[in-house]
C-alpha angles and dihedrals in degrees: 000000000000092000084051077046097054091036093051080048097050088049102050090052092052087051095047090041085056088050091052094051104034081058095045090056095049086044090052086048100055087042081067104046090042089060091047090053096038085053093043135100087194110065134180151148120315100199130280080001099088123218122235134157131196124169104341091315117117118207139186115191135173118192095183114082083237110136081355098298109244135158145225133210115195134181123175107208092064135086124292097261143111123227102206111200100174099158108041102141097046100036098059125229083009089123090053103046089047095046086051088052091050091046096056099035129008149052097222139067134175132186143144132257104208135047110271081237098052120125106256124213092216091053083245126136106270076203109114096200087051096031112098100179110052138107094261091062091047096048096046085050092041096054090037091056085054096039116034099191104038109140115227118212114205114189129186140162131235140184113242088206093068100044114103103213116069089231086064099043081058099043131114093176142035127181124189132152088193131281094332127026141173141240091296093076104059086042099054086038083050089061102037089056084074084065094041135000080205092075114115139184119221134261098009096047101024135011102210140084096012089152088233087152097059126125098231090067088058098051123078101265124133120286111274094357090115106083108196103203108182113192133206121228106243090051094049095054081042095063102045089052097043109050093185089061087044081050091057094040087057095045086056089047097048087048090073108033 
């Protein structure tokens, strides 16, 4: 019985190793295709990601949960920097707030297209922060390989009543870049802290939601480029009601890309 066992296990690792790998190629693959359409004047559909343009802004967009789903937006004549909204469905006014962002700022926005929860067709996560294969993923490395330095916000949304420190019971914000950081955390906290004293960054201030799980940390993007910006309820609904705090909100974020 134990050798069957060994055997059913060695199986089963050859079978998720070949998963792994099988992913990694078709993300490299779309990472490809996404440089070449970033770079190009000619643009057009990457399929089953559909093609669509409106006043200067480029989309790709793909309804079905095939591949996850998932959808761009992408304007030339901003800033080099990407706007991640992974969660918009769940996190509530995400997509706002980040639309808002992209629309001050940068050339590059990312969201999903179906709840995290949502049934998937690959037996993969339709979570964005767990997927590893996805367009998101793909876009953030594609625009990455053609500008090195490009910053990625990452915004999310979370519920003070099921946090377990008081801190984070009390916070509005709260800023990580993993499990180490630089010198961008404390100054975007720093300015924050004019919207809210309650705005924390992770692990010195507060030891929850730090977002060390995340995908992203485990793609090949620049050292402390991914800002992990976790919002409270009541100051997301907040910023999409009162445009001089969402002002604010954009100036802090400008302030860092």
């Amino acid at each position: 019985m134990k050798m069957i066992n060994r055997i059913i296990a060695s199986v089963l690792l050859i079978l998720a190793n070949s998963a792994c790998a099988s992913d990694e190629a078709k993300l490299n693959k779309l990472v490809s295709q996404l440089k070449l359409w970033f770079a190009s004047a000619q643009k057009a559909e990457i399929s089953p990601w559909q093609y669509g343009v409106s006043n200067n802004i480029h989309q790709l967009k793909n309804t079905s949960p095939i591949n996850g789903g998932g959808a761009l937006l992408y304007r030339i004549n901003a800033k080099a920097c990407a706007i991640s909204i992974p969660h918009r469905f769940f996190d509530t006014h995400t997509y706002q707030i980040g639309k808002q962002l992209f629309n001050a700022h940068c050339q590059l926005l990312v969201h999903n297209t179906h709840h995290r929860y949502s049934n998937s067709i690959d037996g993969l996560s339709m979570d964005y922060s767990k997927r590893h294969y996805n367009l998101h993923n793909a876009a953030i490395l594609a625009f990455q390989g053609l500008h090195k330095d490009a910053k990625v916000i990452q915004v999310h949304g979370f519920n003070q009543q099921k946090r377990k420190t008081d801190k984070a019971r009390k916070a509005d914000f709260i800023i990580s870049q993993g499990k180490k950081g630089n010198v961008i955390k404390k100054q975007l906290t720093l300015c924050l802290s004019k919207l809210s004293k309650n705005s924390y960054f992770y692990p010195e201030l507060v030891q929850e939601l730090g977002g060390t799980k995340n995908i992203l940390h485990t793609l090949n993007i620049k050292p402390y480029s991914f800002i992990h910006i976790e919002i409270s309820k009541p100051m997301r609904k907040r910023l999409i009601e009162e445009q001089h705090l969402m002002s604010q909100f954009s100036e802090c974020i400008k302030q860092i890309i």
